[in-house]
N, C-alpha and C positions, 0 to 999 in steps of 0.2 A: 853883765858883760864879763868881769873878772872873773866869774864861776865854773863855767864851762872850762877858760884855758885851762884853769888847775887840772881839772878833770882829765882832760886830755895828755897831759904832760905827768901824768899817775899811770894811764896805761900804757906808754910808749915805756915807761919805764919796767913795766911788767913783763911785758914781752919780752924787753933784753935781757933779763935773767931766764928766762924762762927756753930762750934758742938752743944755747949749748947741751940743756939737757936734750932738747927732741934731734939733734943732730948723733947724739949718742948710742938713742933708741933704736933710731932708724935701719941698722944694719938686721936688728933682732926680727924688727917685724917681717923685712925682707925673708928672712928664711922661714919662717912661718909660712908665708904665703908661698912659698914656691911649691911649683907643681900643683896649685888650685887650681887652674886651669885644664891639665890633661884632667886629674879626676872629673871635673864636669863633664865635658869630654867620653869619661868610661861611662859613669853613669845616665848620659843620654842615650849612647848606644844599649847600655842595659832594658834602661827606659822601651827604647824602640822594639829588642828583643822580648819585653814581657808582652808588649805590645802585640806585636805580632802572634802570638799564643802557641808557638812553636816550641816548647818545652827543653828541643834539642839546641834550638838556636839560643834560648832562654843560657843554655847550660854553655853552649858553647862564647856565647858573649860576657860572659864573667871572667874576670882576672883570674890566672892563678893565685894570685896571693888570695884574693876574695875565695874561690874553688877551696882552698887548701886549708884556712882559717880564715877567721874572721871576730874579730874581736867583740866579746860578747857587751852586756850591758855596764857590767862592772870595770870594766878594761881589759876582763881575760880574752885572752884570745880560743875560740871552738875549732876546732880539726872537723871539717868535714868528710864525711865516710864516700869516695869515689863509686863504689858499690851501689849506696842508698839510688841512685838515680841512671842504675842499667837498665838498658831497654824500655825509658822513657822514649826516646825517639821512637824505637821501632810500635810500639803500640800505639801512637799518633800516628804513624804513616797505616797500620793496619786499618784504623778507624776510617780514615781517608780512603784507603782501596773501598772498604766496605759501603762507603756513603758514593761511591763511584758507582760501584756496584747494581745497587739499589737505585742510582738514577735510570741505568742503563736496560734493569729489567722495567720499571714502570715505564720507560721510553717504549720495550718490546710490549707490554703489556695495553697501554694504547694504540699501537700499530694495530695487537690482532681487537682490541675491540672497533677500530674503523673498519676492519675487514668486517667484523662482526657486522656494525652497521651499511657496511655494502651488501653483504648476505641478504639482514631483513627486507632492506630497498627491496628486494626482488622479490619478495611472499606475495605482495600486491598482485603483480603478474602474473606469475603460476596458477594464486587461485581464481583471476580471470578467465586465465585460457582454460582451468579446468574445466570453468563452467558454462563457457561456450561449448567446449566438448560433448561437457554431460547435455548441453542444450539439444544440441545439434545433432547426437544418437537419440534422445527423447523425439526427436521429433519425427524422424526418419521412422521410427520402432513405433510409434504411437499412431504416424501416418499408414503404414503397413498395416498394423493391428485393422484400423476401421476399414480399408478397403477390403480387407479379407471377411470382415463382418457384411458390407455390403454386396461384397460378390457372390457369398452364401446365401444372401435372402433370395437376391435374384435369382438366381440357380435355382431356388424353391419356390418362390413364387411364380415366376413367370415363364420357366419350362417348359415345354409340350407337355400338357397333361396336368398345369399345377394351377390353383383355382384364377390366380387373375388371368391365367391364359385360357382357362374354358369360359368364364363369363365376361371376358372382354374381348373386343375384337382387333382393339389396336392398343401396343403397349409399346411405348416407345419407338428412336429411331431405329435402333440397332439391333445387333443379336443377344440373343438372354444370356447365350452360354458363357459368353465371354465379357456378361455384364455392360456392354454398351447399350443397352436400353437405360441405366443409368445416366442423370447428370448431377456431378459434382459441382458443388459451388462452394463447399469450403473443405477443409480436410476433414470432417466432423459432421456436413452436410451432403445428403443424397437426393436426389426428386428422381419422383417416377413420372411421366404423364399416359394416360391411358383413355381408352373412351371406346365408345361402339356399341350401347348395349339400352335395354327398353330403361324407360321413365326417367332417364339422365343424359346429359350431355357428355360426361366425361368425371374423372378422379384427376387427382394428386397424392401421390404418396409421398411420403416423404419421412427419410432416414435420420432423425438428430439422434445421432451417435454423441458419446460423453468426448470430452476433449481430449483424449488420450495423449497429443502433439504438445499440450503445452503440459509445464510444473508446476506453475501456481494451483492451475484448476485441479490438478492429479492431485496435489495436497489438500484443495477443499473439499475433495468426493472423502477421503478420512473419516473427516467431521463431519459433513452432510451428504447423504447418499445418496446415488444418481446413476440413475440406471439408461441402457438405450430406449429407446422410446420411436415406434414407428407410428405415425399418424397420417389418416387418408382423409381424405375430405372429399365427395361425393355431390356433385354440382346437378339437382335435379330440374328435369327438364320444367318450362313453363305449363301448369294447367295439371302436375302432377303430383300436388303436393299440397294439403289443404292448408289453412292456419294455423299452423303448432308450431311449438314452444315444448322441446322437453331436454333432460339432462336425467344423466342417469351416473353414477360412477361413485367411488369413493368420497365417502364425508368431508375430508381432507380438500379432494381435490373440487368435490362441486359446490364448496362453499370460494375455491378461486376462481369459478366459473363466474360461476354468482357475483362475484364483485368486480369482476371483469368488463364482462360481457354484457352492452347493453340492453339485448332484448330480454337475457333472463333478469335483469334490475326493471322490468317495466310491465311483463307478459306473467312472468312465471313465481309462481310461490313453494312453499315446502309443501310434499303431499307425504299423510303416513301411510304405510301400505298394510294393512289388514286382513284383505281377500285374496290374497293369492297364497294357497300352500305353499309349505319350505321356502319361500321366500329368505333369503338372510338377512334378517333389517339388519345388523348390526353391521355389515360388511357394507350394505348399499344407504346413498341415498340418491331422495327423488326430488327433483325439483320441475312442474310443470307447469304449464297454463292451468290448464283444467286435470281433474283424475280423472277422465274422461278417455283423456287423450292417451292418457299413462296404461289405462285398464285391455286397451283396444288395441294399442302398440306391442303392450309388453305381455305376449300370452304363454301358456303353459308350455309351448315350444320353448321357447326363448329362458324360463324359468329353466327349463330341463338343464339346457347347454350350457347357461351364464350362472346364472341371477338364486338358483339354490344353493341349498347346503350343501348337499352332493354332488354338486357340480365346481363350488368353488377351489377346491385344488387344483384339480385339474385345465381348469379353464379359467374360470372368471379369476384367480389371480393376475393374470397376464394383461387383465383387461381395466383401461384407467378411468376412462369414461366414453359414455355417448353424450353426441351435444347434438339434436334434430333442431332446425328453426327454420321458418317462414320470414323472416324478420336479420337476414345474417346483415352485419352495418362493414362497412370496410370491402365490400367483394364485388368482385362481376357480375355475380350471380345472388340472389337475395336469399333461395331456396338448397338449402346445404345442409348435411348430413355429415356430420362429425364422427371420426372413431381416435380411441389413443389406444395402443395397446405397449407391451412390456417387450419388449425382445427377448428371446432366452438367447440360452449361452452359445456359442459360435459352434459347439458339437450337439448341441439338441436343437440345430434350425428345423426340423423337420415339424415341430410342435407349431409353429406360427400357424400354417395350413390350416388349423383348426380351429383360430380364428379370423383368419381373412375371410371363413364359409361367412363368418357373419356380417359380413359388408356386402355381398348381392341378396344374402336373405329380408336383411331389413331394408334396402332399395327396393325390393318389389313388394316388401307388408309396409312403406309408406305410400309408393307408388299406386297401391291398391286401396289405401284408405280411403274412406268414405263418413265424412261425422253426419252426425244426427242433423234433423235439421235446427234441431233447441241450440247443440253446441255451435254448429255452425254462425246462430244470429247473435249469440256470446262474442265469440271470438270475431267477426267482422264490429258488434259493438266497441267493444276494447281497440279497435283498429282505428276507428273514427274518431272516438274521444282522445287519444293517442293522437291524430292527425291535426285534431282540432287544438290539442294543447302545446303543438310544436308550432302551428299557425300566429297562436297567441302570442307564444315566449318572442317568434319574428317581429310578429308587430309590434312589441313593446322594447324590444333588442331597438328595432329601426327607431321606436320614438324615443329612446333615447339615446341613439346617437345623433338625432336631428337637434334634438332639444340641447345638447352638449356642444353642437355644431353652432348653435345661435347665441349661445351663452358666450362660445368663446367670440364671435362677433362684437357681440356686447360689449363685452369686456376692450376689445381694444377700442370700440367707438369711444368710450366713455373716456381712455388714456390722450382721446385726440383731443377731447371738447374741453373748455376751461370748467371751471368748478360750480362757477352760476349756471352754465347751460347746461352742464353735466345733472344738478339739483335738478331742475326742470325734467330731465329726458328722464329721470327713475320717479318723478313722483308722474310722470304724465303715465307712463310705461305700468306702476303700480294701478292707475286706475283703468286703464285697458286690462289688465288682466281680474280685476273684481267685477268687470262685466262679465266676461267671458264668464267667470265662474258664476253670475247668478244666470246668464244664459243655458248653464249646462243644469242646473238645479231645478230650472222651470223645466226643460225637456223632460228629464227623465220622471217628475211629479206629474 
């Protein structure tokens, strides 16, 4: 309790010596301090001015006393050089025009590439409409081309004077000269129809010209080559044309016959040709029923004009095949006489004429055949067992759609019945059919 008061009564005493001195002091530290306030003051706005990176404002925000000296680390005071720092401003404001500058060209510089990209927008376009263009003169110029192709054959063939007009009697509706005996049915497609004359009822001719109207098919004739192609077909009358089977024409093309064509996959075989002079095996092949038929057909006339050595430049190139048959499947007619030939060029039409001769020549050397009677019991053979074996395929075609027909019965009966009476109906049903089948074992033993 006593210890404290001492305590207390020690520092009050301390203190009172202690006033007069700090009342003394006091005026000293006063002037010390004064003006510490503006200085903070300059150097905030200094502050702001470095701040701002303005070099000029940097320069211009300093005091003169600061500008002019400045007292260095030791106490001296440094004189600063007013020179050292000319034309700091003006090369920041250069810098600044420069960076203006350069915004204002990359600003123009994206302008013109939007224009740019409005430009391209439009290539799409252009080369659409180009190509309807080009479309649309191909088709025109392609369409021209083949009517000019077809009105030149007419003009040659069917003429006063030119072979289909002496050996036939009626050719078409119209007039030749002016190519209405023609009917168009595609820009590419021509038919003739004609008729009037012994051992037939009538032809068709008909013009498949190459596609000249479209550009895809112009660019695949390039790579695969395709020439016009005029082909007649020859509808012989009934009673005038025995059982044959024959093709004649390039390797190439009667091996597509051949795999075509039902009656030579059924009637007709390869025949090699031996007996007939200058024959050009290498040029032709034969595909016939019997060589019979082939030997009797195809004679030293017909060698002369087509089917030789010496004949084939001139003629038998042009010529792609014959296809004769008894047996035609797809027609009105069953007895038809096939020709293909080549078309030449739109200034040598004159050439066709010398083989159209061959289309009433061989109308009347099949119209006039006559087989043996050996070949004859051949060929009505092959016709029966041919008849008999389509009868078969019928009835077995029929048995089993009948038997497919009951099965599918079957099958939903059994989905009806529950599973005990379902068991029952296939083991009763399994021994109905082991009868049948030792019934059919006893017949035929």
């Amino acid at each position: 309790m006593h210890r404290p008061v001492a305590q207390g009564a020690a520092t009050c005493a301390l203190l009172a010596l202690l006033l007069p001195h700090a009342l003394l002091l006091s005026p000293c530290l006063a002037a010390d301090l004064e003006g510490f306030g503006e200085e903070e003051g300059l150097c905030g706005d200094a502050s702001d001015a470095h701040r701002s990176g303005n070099p000029a404002e940097v320069a211009a925000s300093m005091p003169e006393s600061t500008a002019e000296s400045s007292p260095g680390l030791d106490g001296e005071r440094v004189e600063w050089d007013e020179d050292e720092f000319e034309g700091v401003g003006d090369d920041w404001a250069h810098r600044q025009g420069r960076d203006r500058r350069r915004g204002a060209e990359g600003d123009g510089d994206s302008g013109e590439g939007d224009k740019g990209k409005d430009a391209d927008s439009y290539h799409f376009e252009i080369a659409a409409v180009v190509a309807l263009l080009v479309y649309g003169v191909n088709v025109w110029i392609g369409t021209t081309a083949n009517e000019a192709i077809a009105l030149a054959w007419a003009k040659t063939a069917t003429a006063d004077g030119g072979v289909l007009d002496e050996n036939f009697t009626l050719l078409g509706p119209g007039d030749s000269i002016r190519g209405e005996q023609l009917v168009r049915e595609h820009e590419s497609l021509f038919k003739l129809y004609g008729g009037g004359r012994r051992h037939c009822d009538g032809f068709l001719a008909t013009l498949d010209l190459r596609a000249r109207e479209d550009l895809l098919s112009m660019a695949s004739y390039l790579l695969l080559r395709r020439d016009d192609h005029l082909n007649v077909e020859v509808y012989m009358s009934e009673g005038c044309m025995p059982p044959t089977v024959l093709a004649v024409g390039a390797p190439k093309v009667v091996r597509e016959l051949a795999r075509d064509c039902e009656d030579l996959r059924t009637y007709a075989k390869a025949v090699g040709v031996r007996q007939v002079a200058d024959w050009a095996t290498d040029r032709w092949a034969v595909v016939a029923e019997s060589s019979e038929v082939f030997y009797d057909l195809i004679g030293e006339r017909f060698v002369e004009l087509v089917f030789g050595e010496s004949a084939y430049e001139s003629t038998g190139r042009s010529l792609r095949y014959l296809h004769f048959t008894s047996e035609m499947d797809g027609s009105s007619h069953k007895n038809v006489l096939r020709f293909s030939f080549v078309l030449p060029p739109l200034k040598q039409m004159g050439e066709i004429s010398n083989l159209l001769e061959l289309v009433p020549m061989f109308v009347d050397a099949v119209g006039g055949y006559r087989m043996s009677p050996e070949g004859r019991r051949r060929a009505d053979r092959r016709r029966a067992d041919e008849a008999e074996r389509r009868l078969r395929e019928g009835d077995q075609a029929r048995r089993d759609a009948i038997t497919k027909k009951r099965r599918e019965a079957d099958t939903e009966r059994l989905k009806r019945l529950s599973p005990k009476e379902a068991q029952k109906w296939v083991s009763r049903q399994a021994k109905v059919h082991t009868r049948r089948w030792v019934k059919q074992r006893a017949v035929r033993a």
